[in-house]
N, C-alpha and C positions, 0 to 999 in steps of 0.2 A: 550433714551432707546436703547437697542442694538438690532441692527435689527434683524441679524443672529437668534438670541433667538426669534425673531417673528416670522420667518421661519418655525422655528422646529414643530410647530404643522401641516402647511401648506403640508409640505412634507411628516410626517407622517400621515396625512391624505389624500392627493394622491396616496402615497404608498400601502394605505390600498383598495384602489378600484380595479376595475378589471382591468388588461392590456388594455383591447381596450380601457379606458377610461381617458389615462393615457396622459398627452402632451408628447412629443416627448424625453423631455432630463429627465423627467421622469422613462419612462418608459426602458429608457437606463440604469437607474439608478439601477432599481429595477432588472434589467436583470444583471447588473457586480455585484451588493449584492448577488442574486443568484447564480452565478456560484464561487464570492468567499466561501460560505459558502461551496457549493459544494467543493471545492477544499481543502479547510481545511479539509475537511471529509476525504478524500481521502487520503491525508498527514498523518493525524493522523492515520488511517488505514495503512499505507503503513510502519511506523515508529515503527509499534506498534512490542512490542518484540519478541510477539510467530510468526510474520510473519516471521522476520527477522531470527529468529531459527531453524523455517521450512526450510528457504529458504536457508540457511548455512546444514542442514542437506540434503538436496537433494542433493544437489552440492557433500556434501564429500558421499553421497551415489553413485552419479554417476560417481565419480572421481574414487570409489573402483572396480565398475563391469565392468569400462570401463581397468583403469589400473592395475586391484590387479593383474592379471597372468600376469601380467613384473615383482611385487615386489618378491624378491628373499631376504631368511634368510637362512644362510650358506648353500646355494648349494640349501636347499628347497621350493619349492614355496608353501606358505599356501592358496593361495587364487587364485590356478590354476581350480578348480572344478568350476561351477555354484552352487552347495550344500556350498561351507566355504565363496563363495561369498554373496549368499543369507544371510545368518546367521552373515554375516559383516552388510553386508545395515540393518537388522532388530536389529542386535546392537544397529545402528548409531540412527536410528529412536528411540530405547524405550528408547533412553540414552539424 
């Protein structure tokens, strides 16, 4: 008989107890399963589109208020005001 497969209930049945009651490499075990699961969460959260969209729209929001009064269009500057600035970033955001 395969041992490994004798295990399996073993473990999940340690697993299922409370931490203090747990043997040592155990309760190790149950602690890196929880922090990978945590971790995937995180990832998947971090990868997720509208974060990623958000985070591309700040940047070029902040890219605009910090540099738009350097960008120059024949001789004019459009985005010299704090007013064409403003109305740039809430662009960038509803777009």
């Amino acid at each position: 008989m395969n041992r490994s497969a004798d295990l399996i209930p073993i473990i999940r049945r340690h697993l299922a107890a409370p931490p203090h009651q747990l043997p040592g490499r155990l309760r190790w075990l149950r602690l890196m399963l929880g922090l990978r699961r945590g971790l995937d969460q995180i990832c998947q959260v971090l990868t997720s589109g509208w974060l990623i969209s958000l985070a591309g729209s700040v940047c070029l929001s902040l890219l605009l208020w910090f540099l738009g009064p350097l960008f120059t269009l024949g001789g004019a500057r459009p985005f010299d005001g704090e007013g064409p600035r403003l109305g740039g970033v809430l662009g960038i955001m509803v777009a």
